[in-house]
C-alpha positions, -999 to +999 in steps of 0.1 A: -734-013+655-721+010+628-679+014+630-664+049+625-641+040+594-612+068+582-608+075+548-567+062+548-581+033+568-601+023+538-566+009+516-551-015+549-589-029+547-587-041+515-556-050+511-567-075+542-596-084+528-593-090+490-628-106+489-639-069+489-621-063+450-647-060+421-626-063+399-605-094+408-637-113+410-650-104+384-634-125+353-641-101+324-627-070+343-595-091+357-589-097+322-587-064+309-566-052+339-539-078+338-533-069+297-525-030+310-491-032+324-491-002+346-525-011+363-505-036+386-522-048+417-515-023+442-525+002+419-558-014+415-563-019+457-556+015+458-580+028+429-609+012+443-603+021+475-608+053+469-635+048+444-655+025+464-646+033+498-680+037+511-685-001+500-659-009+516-666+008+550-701-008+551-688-044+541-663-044+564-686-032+592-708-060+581-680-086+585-667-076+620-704-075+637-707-111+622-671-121+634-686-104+670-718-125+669-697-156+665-675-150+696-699-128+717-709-159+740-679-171+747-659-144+755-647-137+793-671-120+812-648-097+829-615-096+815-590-069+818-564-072+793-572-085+755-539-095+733-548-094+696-520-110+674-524-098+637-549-073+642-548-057+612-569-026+617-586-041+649-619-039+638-627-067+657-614-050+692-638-020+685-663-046+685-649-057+715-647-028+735-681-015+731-690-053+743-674-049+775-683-012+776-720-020+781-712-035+811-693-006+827-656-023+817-633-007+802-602-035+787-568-027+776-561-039+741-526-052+731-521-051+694-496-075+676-486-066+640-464-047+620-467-016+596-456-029+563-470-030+529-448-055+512-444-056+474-451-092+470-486-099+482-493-137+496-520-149+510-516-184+514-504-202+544-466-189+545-436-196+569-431-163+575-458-138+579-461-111+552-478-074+564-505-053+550-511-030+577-504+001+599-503+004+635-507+035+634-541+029+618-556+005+639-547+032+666-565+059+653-595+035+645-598+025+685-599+059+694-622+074+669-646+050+683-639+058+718-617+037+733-592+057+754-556+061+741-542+049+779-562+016+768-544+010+734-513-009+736-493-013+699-459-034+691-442-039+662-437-076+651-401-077+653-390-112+668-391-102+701-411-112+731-448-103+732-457-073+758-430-087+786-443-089+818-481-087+807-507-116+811-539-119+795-573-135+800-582-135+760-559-137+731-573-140+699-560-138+666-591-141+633-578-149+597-541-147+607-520-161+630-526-201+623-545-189+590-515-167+567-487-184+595-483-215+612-495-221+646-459-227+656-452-192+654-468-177+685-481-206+705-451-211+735-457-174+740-495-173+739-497-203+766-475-183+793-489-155+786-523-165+790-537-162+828-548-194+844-581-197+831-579-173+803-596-183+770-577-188+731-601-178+699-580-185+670-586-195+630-564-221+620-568-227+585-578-266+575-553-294+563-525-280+585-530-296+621-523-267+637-556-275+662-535-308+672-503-287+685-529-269+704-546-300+717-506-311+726-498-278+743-528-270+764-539-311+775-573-306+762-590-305+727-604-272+717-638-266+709-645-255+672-669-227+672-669-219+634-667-242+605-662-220+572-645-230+534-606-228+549-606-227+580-618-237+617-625-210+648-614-226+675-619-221+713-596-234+742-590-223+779-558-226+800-562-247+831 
């Protein structure tokens, strides 16, 4: 399933998803870059996404129909609202849509991030979550593959309360909440706002026993589902 990608899309992507550069990982190019002073980073995330954006279109299409297979079984069969916390440019939630589309249902999708580029670029685990991402974009990437505006819910991160008075039967949040920021973060809100008997997919990155405060808050142990270098996927419902 191919994923209609904008050209201004192409940047937020890889600044997401730095395993895309060529030429951070590639040691003889990294080291001519780093001895030019004006070829900083950004500058370089920005060069080659517009030099290789069809690459990066097609390997990020790649990556969310693989992040899609993993989930696709366990996902609620007929859910009506989907919260995605740190959705970056919610590739995954196309993904999502069309799934539920094929059975005549159409979900609304609550997005969780904020439109920031900072200047400083982490992405280790951090107390405080840093932002590479627009809104904005992840809007116009939902509707350009047809999911209708009335069905796209955005809000800033901003400290406030998630979506007030709105429950969910899926949140998921893949490669960042848990991942960049610690599980503490979110996970009092995601419990009550999760529907009894609405499901949790979250990556929680290893060494940091995030899965445990999960265990702790919902009484049971959740299910891993993926097992890759730096982090667990891992499934729980609310009872």
């Amino acid at each position: 399933m191919n994923i209609k990608i904008p050209d201004k899309t192409v940047k937020y992507i890889l600044f997401q998803r730095t395993e895309y550069l060529i030429y951070q990982n590639n040691k003889w190019l990294n080291k001519i870059v780093i001895r030019i002073p004006f070829l900083t980073y950004n500058r370089m995330v920005l060069f080659e996404a517009w030099l290789f954006k069809n690459r990066i279109k097609r390997l990020f299409t790649e990556d969310m129909q693989r992040e899609y297979e993993s989930i696709k079984k366990i996902l609620p069969r007929n859910p009506s609202s989907v919260l995605d916390v740190g959705c970056g440019v919610a590739g995954i939630d196309v993904m999502l849509a069309r799934h539920y589309e094929k059975n005549g249902k159409k979900v609304d999708f609550y997005l969780l991030d904020k439109t920031e580029l900072n200047d400083k670029v982490y992405y280790g685990l951090q107390k405080i979550a840093s932002y590479y991402n627009s809104l904005n974009i992840a809007r116009e990437l939902l509707l350009v593959n047809r999911v209708d505006s009335e069905k796209i819910h955005i809000q800033e991160v901003t400290g406030s309360k998630i979506f007030p008075g709105t429950r969910f039967d899926l949140v998921l949040s893949l490669i960042s909440w848990g991942f960049h920021y610690p599980v503490e973060t979110y996970l009092d809100q995601v419990y009550d706002l999760l529907k009894s008997g609405g499901k949790l997919i979250i990556d929680i990155r290893k060494g940091t026993g995030g899965e445990k405060l999960i265990e702790k808050k919902f009484g049971s142990k959740p299910v891993v589902i993926k097992d890759a270098q730096k982090h667990q996927r891992f499934l729980i419902e609310k009872h």
